[in-house]
C-alpha positions as CSV (number, residue, x, y, z in Angstrom):
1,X,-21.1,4.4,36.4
2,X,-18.3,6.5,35.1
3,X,-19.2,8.3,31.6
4,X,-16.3,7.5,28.5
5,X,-14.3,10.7,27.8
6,X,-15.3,12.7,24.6
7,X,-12.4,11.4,22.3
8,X,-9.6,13.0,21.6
9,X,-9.4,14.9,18.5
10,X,-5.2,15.7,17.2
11,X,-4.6,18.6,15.4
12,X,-5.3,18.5,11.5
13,X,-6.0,20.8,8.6
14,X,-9.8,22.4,8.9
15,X,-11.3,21.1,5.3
16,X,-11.2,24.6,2.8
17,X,-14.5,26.1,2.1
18,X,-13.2,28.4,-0.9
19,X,-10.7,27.0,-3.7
20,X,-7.6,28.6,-3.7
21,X,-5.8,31.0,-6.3
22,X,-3.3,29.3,-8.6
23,X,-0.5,31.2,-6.9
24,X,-1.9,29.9,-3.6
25,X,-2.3,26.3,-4.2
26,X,1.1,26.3,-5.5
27,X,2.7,27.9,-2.3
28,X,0.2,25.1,-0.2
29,X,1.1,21.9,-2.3
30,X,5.3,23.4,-1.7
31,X,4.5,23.5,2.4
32,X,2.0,21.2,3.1
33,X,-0.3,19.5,0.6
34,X,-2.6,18.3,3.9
35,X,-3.8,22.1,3.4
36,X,-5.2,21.8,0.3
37,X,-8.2,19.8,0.5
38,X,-11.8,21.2,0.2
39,X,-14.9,20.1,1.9
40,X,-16.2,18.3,-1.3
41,X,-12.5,15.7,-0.3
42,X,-14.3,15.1,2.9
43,X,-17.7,14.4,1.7
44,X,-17.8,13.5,-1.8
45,X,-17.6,10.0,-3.4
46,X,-15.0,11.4,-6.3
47,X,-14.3,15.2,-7.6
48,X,-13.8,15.6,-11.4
49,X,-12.0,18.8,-12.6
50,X,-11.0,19.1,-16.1
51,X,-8.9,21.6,-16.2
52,X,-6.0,21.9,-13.4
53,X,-2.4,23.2,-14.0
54,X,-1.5,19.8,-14.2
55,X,-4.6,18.4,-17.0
56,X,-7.5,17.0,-15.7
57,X,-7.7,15.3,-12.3
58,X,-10.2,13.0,-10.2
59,X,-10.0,12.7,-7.0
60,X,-11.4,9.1,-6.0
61,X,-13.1,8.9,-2.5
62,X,-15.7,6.4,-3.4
63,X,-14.0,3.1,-1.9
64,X,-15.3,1.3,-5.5
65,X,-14.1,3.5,-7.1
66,X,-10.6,2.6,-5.3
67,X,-10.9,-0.8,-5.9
68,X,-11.6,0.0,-9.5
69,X,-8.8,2.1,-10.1
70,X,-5.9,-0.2,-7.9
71,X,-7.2,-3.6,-8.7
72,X,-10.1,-4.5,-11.1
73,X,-8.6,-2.7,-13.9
74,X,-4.6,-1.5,-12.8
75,X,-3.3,-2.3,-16.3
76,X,-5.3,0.8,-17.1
77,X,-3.2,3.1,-14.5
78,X,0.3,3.9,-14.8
79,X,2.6,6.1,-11.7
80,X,1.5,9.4,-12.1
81,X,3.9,11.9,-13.3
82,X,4.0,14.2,-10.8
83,X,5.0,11.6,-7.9
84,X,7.4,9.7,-10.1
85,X,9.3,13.4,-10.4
86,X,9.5,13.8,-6.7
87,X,10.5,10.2,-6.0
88,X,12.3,8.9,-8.7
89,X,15.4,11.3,-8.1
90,X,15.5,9.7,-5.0
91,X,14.9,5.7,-5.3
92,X,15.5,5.6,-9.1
93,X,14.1,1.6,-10.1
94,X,13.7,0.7,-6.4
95,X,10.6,-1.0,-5.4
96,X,8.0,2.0,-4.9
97,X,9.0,3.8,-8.8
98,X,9.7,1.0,-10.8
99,X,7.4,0.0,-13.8
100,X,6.9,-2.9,-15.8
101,X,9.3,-5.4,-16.1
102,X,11.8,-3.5,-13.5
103,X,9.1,-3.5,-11.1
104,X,8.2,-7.5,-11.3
105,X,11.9,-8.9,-11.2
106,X,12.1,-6.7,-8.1
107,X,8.9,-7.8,-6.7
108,X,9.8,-11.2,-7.6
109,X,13.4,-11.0,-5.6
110,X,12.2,-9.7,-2.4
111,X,8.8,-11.6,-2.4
112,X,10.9,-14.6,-0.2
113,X,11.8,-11.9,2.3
114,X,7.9,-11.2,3.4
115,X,6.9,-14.2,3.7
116,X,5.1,-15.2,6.6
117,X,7.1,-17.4,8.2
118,X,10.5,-15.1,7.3
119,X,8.5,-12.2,8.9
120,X,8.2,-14.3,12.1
121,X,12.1,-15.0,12.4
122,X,12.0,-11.3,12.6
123,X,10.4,-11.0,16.0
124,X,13.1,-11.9,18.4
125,X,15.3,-9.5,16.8
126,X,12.7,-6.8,16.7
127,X,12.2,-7.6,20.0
128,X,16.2,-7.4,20.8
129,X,16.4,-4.3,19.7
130,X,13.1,-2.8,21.0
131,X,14.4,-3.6,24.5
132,X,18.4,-1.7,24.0
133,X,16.9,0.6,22.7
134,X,14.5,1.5,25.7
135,X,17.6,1.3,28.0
136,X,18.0,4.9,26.8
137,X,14.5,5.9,28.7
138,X,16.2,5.5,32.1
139,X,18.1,8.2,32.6
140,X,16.4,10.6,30.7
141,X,16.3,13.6,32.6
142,X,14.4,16.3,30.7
143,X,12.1,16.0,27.5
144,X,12.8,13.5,24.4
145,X,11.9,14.4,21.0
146,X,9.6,10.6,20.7
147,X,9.8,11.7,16.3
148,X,13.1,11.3,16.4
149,X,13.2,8.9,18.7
150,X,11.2,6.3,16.7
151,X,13.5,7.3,13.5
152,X,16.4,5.6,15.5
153,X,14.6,2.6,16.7
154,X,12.8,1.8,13.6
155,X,16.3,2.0,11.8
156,X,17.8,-0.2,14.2
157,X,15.1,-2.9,14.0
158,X,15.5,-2.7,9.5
159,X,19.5,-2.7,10.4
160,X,19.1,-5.8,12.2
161,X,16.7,-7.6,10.9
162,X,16.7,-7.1,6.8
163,X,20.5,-6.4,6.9
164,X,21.9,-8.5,10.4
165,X,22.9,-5.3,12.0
166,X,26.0,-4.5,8.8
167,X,24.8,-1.1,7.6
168,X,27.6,1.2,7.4
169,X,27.6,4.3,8.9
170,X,26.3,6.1,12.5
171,X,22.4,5.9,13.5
172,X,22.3,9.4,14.7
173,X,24.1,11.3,11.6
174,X,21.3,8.8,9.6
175,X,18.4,10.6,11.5
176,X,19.4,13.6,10.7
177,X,20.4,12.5,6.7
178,X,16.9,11.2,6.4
179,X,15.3,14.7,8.0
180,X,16.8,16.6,5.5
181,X,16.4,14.2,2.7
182,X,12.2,14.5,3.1
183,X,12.5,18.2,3.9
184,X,14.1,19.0,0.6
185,X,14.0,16.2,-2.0
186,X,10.3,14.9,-0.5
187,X,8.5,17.8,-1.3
188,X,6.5,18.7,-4.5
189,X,8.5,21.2,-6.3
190,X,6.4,24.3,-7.9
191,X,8.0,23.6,-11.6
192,X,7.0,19.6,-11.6
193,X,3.4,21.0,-10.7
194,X,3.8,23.4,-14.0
195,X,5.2,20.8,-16.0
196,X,8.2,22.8,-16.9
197,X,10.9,20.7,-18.4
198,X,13.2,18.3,-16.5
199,X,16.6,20.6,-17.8
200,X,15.0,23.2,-15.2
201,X,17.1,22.6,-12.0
202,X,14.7,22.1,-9.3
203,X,15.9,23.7,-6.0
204,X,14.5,21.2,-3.7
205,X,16.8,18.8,-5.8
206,X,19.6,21.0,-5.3
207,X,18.8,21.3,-1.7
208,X,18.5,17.7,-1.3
209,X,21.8,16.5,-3.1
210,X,24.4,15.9,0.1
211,X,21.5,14.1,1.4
212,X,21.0,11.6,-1.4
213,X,24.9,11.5,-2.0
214,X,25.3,10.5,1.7
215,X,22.8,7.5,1.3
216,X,24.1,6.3,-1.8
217,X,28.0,6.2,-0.1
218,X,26.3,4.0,3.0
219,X,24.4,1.6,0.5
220,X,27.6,1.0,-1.6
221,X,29.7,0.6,0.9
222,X,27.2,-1.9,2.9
223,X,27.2,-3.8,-0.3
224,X,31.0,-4.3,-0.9
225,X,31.3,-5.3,3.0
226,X,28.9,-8.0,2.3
227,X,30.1,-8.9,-1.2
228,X,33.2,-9.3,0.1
229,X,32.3,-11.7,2.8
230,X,30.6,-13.6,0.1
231,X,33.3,-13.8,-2.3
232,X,35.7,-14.7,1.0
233,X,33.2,-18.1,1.5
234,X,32.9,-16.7,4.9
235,X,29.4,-17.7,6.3
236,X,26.8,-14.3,5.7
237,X,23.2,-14.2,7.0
238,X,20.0,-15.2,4.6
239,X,18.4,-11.7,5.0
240,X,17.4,-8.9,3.0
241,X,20.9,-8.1,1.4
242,X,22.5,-11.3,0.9
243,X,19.0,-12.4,-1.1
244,X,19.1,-9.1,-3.1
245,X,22.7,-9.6,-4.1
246,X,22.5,-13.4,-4.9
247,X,19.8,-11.7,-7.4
248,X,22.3,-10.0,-9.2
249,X,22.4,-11.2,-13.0
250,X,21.5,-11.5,-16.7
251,X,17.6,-13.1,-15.6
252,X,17.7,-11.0,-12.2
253,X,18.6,-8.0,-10.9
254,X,21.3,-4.9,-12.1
255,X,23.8,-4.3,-9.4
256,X,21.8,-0.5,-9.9
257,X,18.6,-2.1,-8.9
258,X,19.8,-3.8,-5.6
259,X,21.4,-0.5,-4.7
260,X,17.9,1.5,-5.5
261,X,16.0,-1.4,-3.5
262,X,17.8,-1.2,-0.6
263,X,18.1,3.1,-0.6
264,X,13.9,2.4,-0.8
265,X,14.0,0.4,2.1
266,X,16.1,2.2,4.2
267,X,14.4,5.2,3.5
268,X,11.1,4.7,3.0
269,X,10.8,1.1,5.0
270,X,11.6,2.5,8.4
271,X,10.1,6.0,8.2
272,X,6.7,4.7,7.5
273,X,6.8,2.8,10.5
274,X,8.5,5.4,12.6
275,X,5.8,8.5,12.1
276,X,2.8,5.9,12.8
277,X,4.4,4.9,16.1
278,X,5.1,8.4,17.3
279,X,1.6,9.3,16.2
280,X,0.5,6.6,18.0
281,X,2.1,7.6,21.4
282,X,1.3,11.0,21.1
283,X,-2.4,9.9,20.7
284,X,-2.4,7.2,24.0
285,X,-1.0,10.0,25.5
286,X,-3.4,13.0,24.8
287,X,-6.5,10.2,25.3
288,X,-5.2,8.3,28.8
289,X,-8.2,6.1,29.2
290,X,-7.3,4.5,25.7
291,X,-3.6,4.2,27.0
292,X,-4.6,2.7,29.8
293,X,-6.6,-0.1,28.2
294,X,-3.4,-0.7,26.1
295,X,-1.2,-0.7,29.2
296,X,-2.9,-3.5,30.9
297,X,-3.5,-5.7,27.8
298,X,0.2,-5.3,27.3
299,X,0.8,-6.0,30.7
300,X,-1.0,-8.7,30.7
301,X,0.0,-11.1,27.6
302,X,3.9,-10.3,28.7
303,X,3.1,-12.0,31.7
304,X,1.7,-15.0,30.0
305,X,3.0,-14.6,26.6
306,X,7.0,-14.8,26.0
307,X,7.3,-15.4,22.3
308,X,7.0,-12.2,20.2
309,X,5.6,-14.1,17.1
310,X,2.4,-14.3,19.0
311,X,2.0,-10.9,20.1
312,X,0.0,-9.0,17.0
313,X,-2.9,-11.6,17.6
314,X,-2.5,-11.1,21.4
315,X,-2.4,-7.9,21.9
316,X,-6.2,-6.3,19.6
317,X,-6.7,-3.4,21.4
318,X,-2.0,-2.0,21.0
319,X,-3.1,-3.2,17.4
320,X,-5.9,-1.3,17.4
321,X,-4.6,2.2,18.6
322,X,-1.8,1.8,16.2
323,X,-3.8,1.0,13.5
324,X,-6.3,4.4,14.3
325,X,-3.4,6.5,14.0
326,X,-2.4,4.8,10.8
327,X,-6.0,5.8,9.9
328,X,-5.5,9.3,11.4
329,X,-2.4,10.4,10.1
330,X,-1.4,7.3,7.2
331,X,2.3,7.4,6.4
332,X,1.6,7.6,2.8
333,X,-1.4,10.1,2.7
334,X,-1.5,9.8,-1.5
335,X,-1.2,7.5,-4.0
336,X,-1.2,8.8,-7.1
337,X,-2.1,7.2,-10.8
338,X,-2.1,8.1,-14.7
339,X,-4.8,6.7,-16.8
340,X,-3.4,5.4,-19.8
341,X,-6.7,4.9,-22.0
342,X,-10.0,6.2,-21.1
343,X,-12.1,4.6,-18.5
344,X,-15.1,4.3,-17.3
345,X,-17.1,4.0,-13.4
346,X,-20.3,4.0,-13.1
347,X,-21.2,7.6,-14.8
348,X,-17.8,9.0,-13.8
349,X,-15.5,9.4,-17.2
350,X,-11.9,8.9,-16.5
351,X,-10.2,10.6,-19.6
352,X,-6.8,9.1,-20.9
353,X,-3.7,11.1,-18.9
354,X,-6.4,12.3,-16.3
355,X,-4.3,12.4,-12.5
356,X,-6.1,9.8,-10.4
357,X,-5.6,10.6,-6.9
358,X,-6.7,8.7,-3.9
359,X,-5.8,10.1,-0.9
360,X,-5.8,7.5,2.3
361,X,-5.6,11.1,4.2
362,X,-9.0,12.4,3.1
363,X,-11.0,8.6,2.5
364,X,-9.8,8.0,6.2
365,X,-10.9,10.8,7.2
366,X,-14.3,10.8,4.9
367,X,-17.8,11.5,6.5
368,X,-19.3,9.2,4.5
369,X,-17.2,6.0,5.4
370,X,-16.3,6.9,9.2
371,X,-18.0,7.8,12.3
372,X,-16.4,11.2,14.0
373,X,-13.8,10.9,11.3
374,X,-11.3,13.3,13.4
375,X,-11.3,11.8,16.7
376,X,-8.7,9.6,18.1
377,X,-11.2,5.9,18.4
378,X,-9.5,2.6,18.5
379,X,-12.2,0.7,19.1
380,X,-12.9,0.8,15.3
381,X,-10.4,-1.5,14.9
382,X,-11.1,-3.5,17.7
383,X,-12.3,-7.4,16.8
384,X,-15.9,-7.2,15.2
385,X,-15.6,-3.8,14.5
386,X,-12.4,-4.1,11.8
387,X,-14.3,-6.8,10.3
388,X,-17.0,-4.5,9.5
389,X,-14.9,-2.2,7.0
390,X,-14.6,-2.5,3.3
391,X,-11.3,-3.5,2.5
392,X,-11.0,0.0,0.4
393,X,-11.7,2.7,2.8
394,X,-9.0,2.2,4.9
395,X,-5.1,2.4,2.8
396,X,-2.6,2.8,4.9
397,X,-0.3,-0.1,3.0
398,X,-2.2,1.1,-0.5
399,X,-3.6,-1.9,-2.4
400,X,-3.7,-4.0,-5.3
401,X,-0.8,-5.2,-7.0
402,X,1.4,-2.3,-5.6
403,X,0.2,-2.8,-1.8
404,X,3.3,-2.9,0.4
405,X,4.8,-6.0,0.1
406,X,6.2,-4.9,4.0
407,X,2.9,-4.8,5.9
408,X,2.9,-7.6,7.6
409,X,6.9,-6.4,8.9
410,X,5.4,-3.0,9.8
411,X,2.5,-4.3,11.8
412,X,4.4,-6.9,13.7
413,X,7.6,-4.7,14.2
414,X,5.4,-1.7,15.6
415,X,3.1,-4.2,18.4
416,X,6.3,-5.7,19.0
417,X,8.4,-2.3,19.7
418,X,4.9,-0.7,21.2
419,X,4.7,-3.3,24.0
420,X,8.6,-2.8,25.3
421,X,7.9,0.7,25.1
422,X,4.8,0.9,26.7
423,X,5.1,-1.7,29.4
424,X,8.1,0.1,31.0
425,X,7.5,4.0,30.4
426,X,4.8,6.4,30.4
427,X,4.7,9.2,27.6
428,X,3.5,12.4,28.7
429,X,3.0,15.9,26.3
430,X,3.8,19.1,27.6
431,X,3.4,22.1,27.2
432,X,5.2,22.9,23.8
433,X,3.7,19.6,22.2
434,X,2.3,21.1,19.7
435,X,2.4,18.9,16.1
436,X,1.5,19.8,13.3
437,X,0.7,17.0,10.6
438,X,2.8,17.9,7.4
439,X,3.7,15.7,4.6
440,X,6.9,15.2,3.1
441,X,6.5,12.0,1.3
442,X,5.1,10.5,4.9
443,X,2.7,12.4,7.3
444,X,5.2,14.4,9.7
445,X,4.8,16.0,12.9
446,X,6.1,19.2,12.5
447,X,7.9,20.8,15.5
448,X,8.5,16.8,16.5
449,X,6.8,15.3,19.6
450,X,8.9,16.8,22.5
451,X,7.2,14.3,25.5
452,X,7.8,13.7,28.8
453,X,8.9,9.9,29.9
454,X,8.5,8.4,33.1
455,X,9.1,5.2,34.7
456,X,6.0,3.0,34.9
């Protein structure tokens, strides 16, 4: 009988073994905050410091703890400062920074978008595009950068299906917009860390301001095309944009607010998915006996199955793998609160202002919740096996109130896009694939994922 592989263990941060100087962890948090994290992240239920640059910190682990914090007692836990700085420059009031009454009327507009059956009259046009875009794949003569590639399919799938294919502007100049947007504007700036004032120019804001300008002209101008169709009584699609707009009002929404929701979900609503599908490939393709398993389930159900509604059910084990490299490398490795009164857990004392961070990159990755926490092993999520974990040890959509109301979207858009891929092409690293995971508001692979692709 042929013996299983060891599984594949991708390239991470070694856990720290000494803390770092102030100077130090301010130079890590600026490059890559993946760095940071001790051995007590890794095997601790929570870490309490009182005294950081920032005031005193927790770091929750414990996935009680998590659930306390997110859900049993939210009111308690406001967006931490430090994240709202980085973000809020960007998506001002959209859906991921907005508080309070902001955040609900958003919530509240968008919620008919996700729901269920909407999300299924997305999958012929995820499926649409998923197969154009693989038409590119054919001729490819030397290596393709599968990072970037995912950016531009992912953005076509939100162009079609939340906006019916009317976003102004050029995929390819997007890409590269949205690149530079994360490198600059999605990192943690040294001064928000020292709580210097806001009048203190921030040169990653600087850095990042063609960017931003060059996503707010594309979202204006996708908005007045589409206004203008409805003001014309010419027919206009039921999607994302036309529902945000018809918001638009005394008891809805500011014309500000649609324009900050939709920069939030073309920013952050298709880079999510785009990293976790590149991660994903790159994984199949460093662990071939897992990418074979996928192949011939996906083989399989497109030869039975041709409705892609039905696809995330039929297809556990693509599911699976995509949902391990969610756990390995999750597109939003922190989520960050403020406690607003004190609180208690247990014996743990959660002072009023403390930083609550829990980080879905260290609890996914914690020796206490997972077996061989590094290795590439989709058969944790395999049916009987998801079943068995709590609900808060694994975050890669966050949870509570503020889980992403877009899950549902991500997971059926990336099985969807996974099987056209994946039943016609074979990705191969080389050489130079080399990633490196660094986050800039997602988890990135740094150097991209230069692959080989080859006919099936």
């Amino acid at each position: 009988m042929e013996s299983q592989p060891a599984p594949f263990v991708p390239p991470a941060p070694s856990p720290r073994t000494k803390p770092p100087s102030t100077l130090e962890m301010m130079r890590i948090v600026y490059r890559n905050p993946l760095e940071l994290w001790g051995e007590p992240s890794y095997n601790e239920p929570w870490i309490n410091i009182e005294n950081t640059i920032g005031g005193p910190l927790v770091i929750a682990n414990d996935p009680g703890l998590i659930r306390h914090v997110l859900v049993d007692n939210a009111k308690n836990y406001k967006m931490a400062r430090v994240r709202q700085k980085i973000l809020r420059p960007i998506l001002r009031d959209g859906l991921l920074t907005a508080e309070g009454a902001v955040w609900r009327r958003s919530r509240k507009a968008m919620a008919p978008v996700f729901t269920p059956r909407h999300i299924a009259g997305f999958a012929k046009p995820m499926l649409e595009r998923s197969r154009a875009f693989v038409e590119r794949y054919e001729d490819a003569a030397g290596p393709v950068d599968v990072s970037r590639d995912m950016t531009l399919l992912t953005f076509d799938i939100l162009a079609e299906t939340l906006f019916s294919g009317e976003i102004a502007g050029e995929p390819g100049s997007f890409a590269e917009q949205v690149d530079r947007l994360f490198e600059t504007m999605g990192r943690v700036d040294p001064l928000d860390l020292l709580g210097a004032p806001d009048w203190l120019p921030r040169i990653t804001r600087l850095l990042g301001r063609n960017s931003l300008t060059f996503f707010r002209n594309i979202v204006a101008e996708t908005m007045a095309l589409r206004k203008e169709k409805m003001a014309r009584g010419s027919d206009v699609p039921e999607d994302f944009l036309t529902l945000l707009l018809r918001a638009e009002g005394p008891e809805g929404l500011t014309r500000e607010e649609i324009e900050d929701n939709i920069i939030t979900f073309i920013g952050a609503g298709h880079e999510t998915t785009a990293r976790a599908l590149g991660w994903t490939i790159y994984c199949l393709a460093e662990a071939p006996w897992e990418r074979e398993k996928v192949e011939a389930e996906i083989d399989a159900v497109l030869a039975r199955e041709p409705d892609p509604v039905n696809w995330l059910d039929a297809m556990p084990l693509t599911r699976a793998a995509f949902e391990e490299a969610l756990r390995l490398y999750p597109p939003a490795p922190s989520i960050n609160r403020e406690a607003i009164a004190e609180d208690r857990y247990q014996d743990l004392t959660i002072v009023k202002g403390a930083q609550v961070l829990v980080m879905p990159w260290t609890v996914h990755r914690h020796r206490a919740l997972w077996d061989n926490p590094e290795a590439f092993i989709p058969s944790r999520f395999h049916p009987g096996n998801r079943e068995t974990l709590d609900r808060y040890q694994y975050l890669p959509f966050g949870a509570g109130p503020r889980v992403c109301i877009g899950a549902t979207f991500a997971m059926q858009e990336a099985v969807i896009a996974l099987a056209i891929l994946l039943s016609r092409f074979r990705f191969d690293t080389l050489p130079e694939t080399k990633p490196w995971p660094v986050q800039k508001l997602t988890t990135q692979p740094q150097g991209g994922l230069p692959m080989r692709v080859s006919r099936r």
